[in-house]
N, C-alpha and C positions, 0 to 999 in steps of 0.2 A: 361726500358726507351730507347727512340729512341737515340742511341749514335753514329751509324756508318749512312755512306750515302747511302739511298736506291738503289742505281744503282750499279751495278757490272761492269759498264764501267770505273768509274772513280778509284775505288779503286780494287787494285790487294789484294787476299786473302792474310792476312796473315801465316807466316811460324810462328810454333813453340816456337818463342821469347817472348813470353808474361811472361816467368818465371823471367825473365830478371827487377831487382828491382832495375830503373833507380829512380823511387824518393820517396827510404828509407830514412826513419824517424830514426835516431838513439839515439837523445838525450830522455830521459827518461820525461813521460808527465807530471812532476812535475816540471820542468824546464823552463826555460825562453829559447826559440831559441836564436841564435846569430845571430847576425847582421851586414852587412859588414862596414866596415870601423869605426867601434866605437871609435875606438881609432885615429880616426884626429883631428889634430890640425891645429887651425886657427889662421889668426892675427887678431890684435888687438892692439889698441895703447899701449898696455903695455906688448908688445909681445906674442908671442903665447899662447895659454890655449887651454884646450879640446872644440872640437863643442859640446854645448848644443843644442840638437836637438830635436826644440818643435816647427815644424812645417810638422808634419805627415798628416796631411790632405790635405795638397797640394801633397804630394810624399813622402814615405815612403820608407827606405833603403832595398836593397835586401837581402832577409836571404840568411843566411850561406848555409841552403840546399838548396838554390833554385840555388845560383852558383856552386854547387858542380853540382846538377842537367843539367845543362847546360852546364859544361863544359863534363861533361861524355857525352851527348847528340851531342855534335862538333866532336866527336871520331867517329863516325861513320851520322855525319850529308851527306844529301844525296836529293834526289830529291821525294815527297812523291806520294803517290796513285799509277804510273807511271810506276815505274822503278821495274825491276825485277830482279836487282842485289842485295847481298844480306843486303847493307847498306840501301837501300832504302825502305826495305821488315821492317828493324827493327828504320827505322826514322817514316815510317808508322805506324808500330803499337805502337808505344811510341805516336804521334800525336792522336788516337784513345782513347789509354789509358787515356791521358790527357783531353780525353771529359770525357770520362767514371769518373774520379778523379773530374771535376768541377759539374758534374750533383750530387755525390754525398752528396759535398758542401755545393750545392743549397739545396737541401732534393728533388730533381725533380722526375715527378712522371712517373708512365711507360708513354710512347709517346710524352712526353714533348721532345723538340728537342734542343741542346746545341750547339751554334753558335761563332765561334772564329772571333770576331772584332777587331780593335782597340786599341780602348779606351769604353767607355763608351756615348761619345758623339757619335761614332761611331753607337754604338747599337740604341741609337734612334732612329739616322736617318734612319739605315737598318728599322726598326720597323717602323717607318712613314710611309714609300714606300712600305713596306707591306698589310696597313690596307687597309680593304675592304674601297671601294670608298663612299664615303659619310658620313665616319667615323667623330662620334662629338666625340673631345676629350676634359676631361675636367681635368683645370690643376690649382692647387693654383699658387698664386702670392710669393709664398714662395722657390718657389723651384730654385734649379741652372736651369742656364741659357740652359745647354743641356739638360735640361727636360723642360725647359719651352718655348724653341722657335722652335724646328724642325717641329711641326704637321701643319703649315701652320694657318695663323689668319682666315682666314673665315672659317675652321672650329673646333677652338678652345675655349672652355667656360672656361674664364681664374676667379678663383674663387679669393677673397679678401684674405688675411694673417689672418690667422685665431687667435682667442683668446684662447684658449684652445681645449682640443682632443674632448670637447663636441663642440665646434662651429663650429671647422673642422667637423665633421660628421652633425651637421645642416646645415650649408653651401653646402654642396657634395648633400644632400638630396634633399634639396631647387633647388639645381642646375639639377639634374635629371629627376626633376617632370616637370623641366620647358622646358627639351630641350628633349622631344622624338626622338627618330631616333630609327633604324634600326640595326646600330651597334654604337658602345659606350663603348670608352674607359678612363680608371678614371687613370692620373699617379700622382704618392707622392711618396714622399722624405722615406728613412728608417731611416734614420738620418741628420739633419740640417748641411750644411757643414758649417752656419755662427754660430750656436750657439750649435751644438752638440746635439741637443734633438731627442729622440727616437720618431717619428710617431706612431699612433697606427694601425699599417697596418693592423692585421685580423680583427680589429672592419671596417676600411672602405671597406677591400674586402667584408666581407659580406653585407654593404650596398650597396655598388656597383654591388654585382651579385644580390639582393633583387630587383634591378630596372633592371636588364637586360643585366650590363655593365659589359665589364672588367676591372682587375685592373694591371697595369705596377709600379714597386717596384722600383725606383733608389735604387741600394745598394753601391753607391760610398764611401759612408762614413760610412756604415756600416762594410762593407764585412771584416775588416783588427779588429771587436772589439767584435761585436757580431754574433748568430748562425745567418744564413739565413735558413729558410725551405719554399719554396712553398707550400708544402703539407701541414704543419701546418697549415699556415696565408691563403690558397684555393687562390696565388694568382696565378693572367695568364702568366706572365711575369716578370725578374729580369733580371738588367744589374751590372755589374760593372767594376773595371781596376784592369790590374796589379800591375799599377806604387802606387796604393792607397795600394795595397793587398802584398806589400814586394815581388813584381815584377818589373823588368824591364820596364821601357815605350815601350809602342808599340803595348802591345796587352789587349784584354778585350774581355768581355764575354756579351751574350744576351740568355738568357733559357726561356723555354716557351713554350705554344702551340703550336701545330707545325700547325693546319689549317691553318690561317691566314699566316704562313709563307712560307707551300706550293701552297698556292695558288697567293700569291704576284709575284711582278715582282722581277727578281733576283737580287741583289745590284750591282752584279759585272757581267759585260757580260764578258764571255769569256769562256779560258779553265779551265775542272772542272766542270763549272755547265751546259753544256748540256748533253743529251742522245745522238742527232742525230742532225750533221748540214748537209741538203741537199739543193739545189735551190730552194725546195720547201717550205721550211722555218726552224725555228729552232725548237726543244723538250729538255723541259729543265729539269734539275733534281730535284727530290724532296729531301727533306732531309737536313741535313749539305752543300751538296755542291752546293743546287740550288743557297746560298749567298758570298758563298765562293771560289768566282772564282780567278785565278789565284794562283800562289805557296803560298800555307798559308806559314805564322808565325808560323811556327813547335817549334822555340830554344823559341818564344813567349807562345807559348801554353806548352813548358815542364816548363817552368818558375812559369806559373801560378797555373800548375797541384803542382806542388813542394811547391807552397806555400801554399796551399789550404791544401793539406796534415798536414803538418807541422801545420797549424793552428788546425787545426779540431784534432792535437795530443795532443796541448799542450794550448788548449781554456778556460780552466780553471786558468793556470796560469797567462795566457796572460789578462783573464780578471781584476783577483786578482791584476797583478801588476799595471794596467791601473784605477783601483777604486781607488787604494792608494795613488799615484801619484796625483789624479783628486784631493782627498778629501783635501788631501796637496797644489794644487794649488790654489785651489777657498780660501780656511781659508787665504791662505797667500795675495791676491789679495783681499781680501774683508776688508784688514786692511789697504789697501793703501788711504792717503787719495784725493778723488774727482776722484777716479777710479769707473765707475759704470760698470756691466756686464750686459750683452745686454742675453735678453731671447721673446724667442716667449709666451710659454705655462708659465711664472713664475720660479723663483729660482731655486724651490723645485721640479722640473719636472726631470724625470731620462734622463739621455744623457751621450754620447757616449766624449770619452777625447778630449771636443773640446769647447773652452770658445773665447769669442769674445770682448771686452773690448773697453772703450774710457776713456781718460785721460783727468780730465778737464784742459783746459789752453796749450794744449800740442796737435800740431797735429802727428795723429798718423803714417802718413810715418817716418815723425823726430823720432819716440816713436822706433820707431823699427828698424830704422838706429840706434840709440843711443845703443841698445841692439848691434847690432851684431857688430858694432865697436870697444864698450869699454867693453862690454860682454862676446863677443862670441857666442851670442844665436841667433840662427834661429828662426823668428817668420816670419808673414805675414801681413801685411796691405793694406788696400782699401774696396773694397766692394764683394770679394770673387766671381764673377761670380754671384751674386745674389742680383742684385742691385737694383731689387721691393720690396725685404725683408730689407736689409739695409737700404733703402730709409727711411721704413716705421718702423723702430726699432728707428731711429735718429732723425725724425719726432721732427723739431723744428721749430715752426712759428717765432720765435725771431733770428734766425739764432745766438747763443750762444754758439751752442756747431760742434763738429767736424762733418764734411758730412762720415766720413771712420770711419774706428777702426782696431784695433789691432786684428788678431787670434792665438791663445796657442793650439797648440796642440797634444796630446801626442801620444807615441805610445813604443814600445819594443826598441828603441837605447834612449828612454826618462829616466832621473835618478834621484832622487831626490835631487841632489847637483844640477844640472841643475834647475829644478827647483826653488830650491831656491838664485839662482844663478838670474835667472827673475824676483824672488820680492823684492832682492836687488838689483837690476841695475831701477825697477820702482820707488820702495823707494827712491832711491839715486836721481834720476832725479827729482823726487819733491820738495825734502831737499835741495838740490844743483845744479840742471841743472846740463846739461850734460858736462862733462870734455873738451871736444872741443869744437875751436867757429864753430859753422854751419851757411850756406847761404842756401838760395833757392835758385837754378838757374834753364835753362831752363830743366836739366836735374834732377830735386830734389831737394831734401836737398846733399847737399856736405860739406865736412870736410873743415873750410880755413886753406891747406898746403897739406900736401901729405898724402894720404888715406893707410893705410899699407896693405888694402884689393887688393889695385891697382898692387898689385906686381905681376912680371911674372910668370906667373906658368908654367914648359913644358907641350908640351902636349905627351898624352896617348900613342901616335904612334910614 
């Protein structure tokens, strides 16, 4: 697989360091990784308790190796491609490595090209400004908002919120036959960030390549639960983040074909991605660094390398413990009463620890301030970045019930006291309302009297 940048201008060989095992796996793959900060405690009106944290889908904490990772990585941090001293020679080839570490991740195939972004929103947009001109992109109305709005509306065939993984594939069909072009790209979701359901992505890559088109894999909410393989699912294309994947915010990833990528305009002008800048014009690089201009996110990319490891070490358990948890949260939420859970494909459809919820009688910002206040528990509420999907889940002509909802969602700092700790503080709010009086004001829901969350914290420097 293509992992390093085709040009010898921009990267200096590397020296001998490769032996050099900045992101060793140590805990045994039977095991659960650790997590940073598991053991924080928050306030709460009845003073401090452990954070239950059941809100992994928004951001997810950094393992333990990915800060060991890091911090060994600042020891000799240095200026990359560039420099020919000898920290620079070994920040270099750890930046490399760390392609080399995510492509295996992916399952990416030889020549597939591994691109250090962002985030994920990040990857699209590079990916937009890549595609050959004239590109129709066709997108459900289901997906987040970074997959659903960067390809530009005139040339996007933005498809309905499908009923099941059979109507999703009727719909994509329908939609193909009707919009020929030239080139034709199909992106979907690997996992729902509003309700956690799995996609069936190799059934619609191969409808997809069947008509002509390719397929681009959001794996935002996948990458931190289940495998990714390109090669498996034949797709073109996969993004996702650190901050999702028990990394750091800041960086993400974009893997894939590498045509369309070296032949696109470069994301980032500058230094890095050309060959040769003379009066006569610029030549730019092919490769990793045609997009990648400027000093990458090296401590970003050993970050991610470190988790990706880690996960692909110990994927089995991490699944195990995230089934158990899930199966434990849905039984205990489906006894609450006038709680419904919000699903695309129905109940019984496989998904990834991520449940979406609405409380009758109970708006769900209050639903989730009441948790972390008198709780402790980390949730999320509104419409997740994916407000044509929520829209259309809540779909109420009587205007009865809430326009938001609640999302639960688990991951490796998620325990099952925590959890159960959520469908008594739900239970409790139906039986009793919430122990404090609350207002709306212009700022929310607010506590009337002093918030114990308001208190000053130092900071970090």
């Amino acid at each position: 697989m293509s992992v390093l940048p085709s040009t010898t201008s921009r990267c200096q060989p590397a020296l001998p360091v490769l032996r050099t095992r900045a992101l060793r796996v140590v805990a045994s793959p039977g095991t659960l990784p650790e997590t940073v900060g598991s053991a924080l405690q928050v306030p709460t009106l009845s003073g401090p308790q452990p954070y239950a944290n059941l809100d992994h889908a928004a951001s997810t904490p950094a393992l333990r190796t990915v800060k060991d990772a890091v911090d060994r990585a600042l020891e000799t941090y240095a200026s990359v491609h560039r420099g020919a001293g000898y920290a620079s020679r070994v920040t270099s080839a750890w930046y490399e490595q760390a392609r080399a570490e995510v492509a295996r991740f992916v399952g990416a195939r030889e020549g597939d090209t591994v691109l250090f972004t962002r985030t994920t929103t990040d990857s699209w947009a590079l990916l937009s400004k890549a595609l050959p001109g004239r590109t129709t992109v066709f997108v459900f109305g289901s997906e987040h908002h970074s997959t659903l709005l960067p390809w530009g509306r005139s040339r996007t065939v933005r498809l309905p919120v499908p009923q099941s993984p059979d109507d999703a594939a009727a719909l994509l069909e329908e939609a193909l036959a009707d919009h020929p072009a030239r080139h034709r790209l199909v992106v979907v979701t690997g996992a729902s960030n509003v309700t956690g359901e799995v996609w069936p992505v190799a059934r619609l890559a191969e409808l997809a390549h069947r008509h002509g088109a390719r397929i681009a894999v959001d794996a935002a909410q996948l990458s931190a639960h289940r495998e990714i393989d390109l090669a498996a699912w034949d797709a073109d294309y996969v993004a996702f983040s650190g901050h999702k994947t028990y990394a750091p915010f800041g960086a993400g990833v974009l893997v894939g074909r590498s045509d369309w990528l070296d032949a696109g305009t470069p994301y980032l002008f500058g230094g890095g991605a050309t060959t040769a800048v003379t009066e006569a014009g610029t030549a730019w690089a092919t490769g990793p660094a045609r997009h990648e201009g400027g000093s990458p996110n090296v401590i970003g990319a050993v970050a991610i390398a470190a988790a990706c490891a880690t996960i692909r070490t110990h994927r089995e358990a991490i699944e195990a413990h995230e089934a158990e948890l899930l199966a434990r949260l849905r039984a205990g939420l489906e006894a609450v009463p006038g709680l419904e859970l919000l699903s695309i494909f129905g109940d019984d459809h496989d998904r990834v620890g991520v449940l979406a919820f609405t409380l009758e009688g109970w708006d769900s910002s209050l639903v989730s301030q009441v948790l972390s206040v008198e709780h402790g528990i980390g949730v999320r509420d509104g419409k997740f970045c994916a407000h044509l999907l929520v829209d259309e889940l809540l779909d109420d002509p009587w205007q009865e019930r809430s326009t938001t909802a609640v999302r639960v969602s688990l991951g490796l700092a998620s325990t099952a006291e925590g959890v159960d700790r959520l469908v008594r503080g739900v239970t409790l709010l139906v039986e009793q309302g919430p122990a404090a009086t609350w207002v709306r004001g212009e700022r929310g829901w607010q506590i009337e009297g002093e918030d114990p969350r308001d208190a000053e914290v130092a900071r970090p420097w």
